[in-house]
C-alpha positions as CSV (number, residue, x, y, z in Angstrom):
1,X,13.1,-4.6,16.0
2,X,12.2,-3.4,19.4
3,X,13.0,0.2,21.2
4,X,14.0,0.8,24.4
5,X,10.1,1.0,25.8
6,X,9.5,-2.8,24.5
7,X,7.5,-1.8,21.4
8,X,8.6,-4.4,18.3
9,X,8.4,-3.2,15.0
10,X,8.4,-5.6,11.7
11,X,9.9,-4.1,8.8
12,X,8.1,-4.7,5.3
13,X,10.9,-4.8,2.9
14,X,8.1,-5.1,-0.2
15,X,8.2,-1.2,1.1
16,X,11.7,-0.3,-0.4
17,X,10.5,-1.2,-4.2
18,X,6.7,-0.7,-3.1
19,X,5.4,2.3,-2.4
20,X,2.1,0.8,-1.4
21,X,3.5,-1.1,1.5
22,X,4.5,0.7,4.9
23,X,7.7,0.2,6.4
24,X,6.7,-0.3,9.2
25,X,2.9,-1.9,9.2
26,X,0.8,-1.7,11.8
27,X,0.0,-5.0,14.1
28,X,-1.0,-7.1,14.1
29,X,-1.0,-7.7,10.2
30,X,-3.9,-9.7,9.5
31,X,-3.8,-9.9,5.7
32,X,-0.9,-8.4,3.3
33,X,-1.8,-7.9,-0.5
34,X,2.2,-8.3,-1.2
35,X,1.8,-12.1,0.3
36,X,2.7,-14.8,-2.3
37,X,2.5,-18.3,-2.0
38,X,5.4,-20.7,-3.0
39,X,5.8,-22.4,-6.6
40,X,4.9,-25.5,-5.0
41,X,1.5,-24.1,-3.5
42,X,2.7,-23.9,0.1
43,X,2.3,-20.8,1.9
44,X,5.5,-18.7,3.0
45,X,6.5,-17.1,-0.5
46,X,6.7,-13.7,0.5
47,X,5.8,-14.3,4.2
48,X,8.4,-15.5,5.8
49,X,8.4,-16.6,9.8
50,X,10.2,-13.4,10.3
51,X,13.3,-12.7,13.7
52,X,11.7,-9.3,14.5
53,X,13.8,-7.4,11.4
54,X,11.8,-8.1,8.5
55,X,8.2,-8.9,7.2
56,X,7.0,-9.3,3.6
């Protein structure tokens, strides 16, 4: 998400079950203790390349 003065915003949807996680988290996030890796070891379980709306 980004305002009308060019700030973007990721929002942390581990935040709406989560009260641990901000909504909105500062940036850049450098490590997130709500990351999970995939089943089949690769990384991106919770962490998704995001489109500027969300961010596990």
């Amino acid at each position: 998400m980004q305002n009308s003065r060019g700030s973007r915003f990721f929002l942390c949807r581990l935040s709406e079950t989560d009260l641990r996680f901000a909504k909105y988290p500062r940036l850049p996030v450098l490590k997130c203790n709500g990351y999970d890796v995939t089943p089949d070891g690769k990384e991106g379980g919770n962490n998704r390349p995001n489109d500027g709306v969300s961010f596990h």
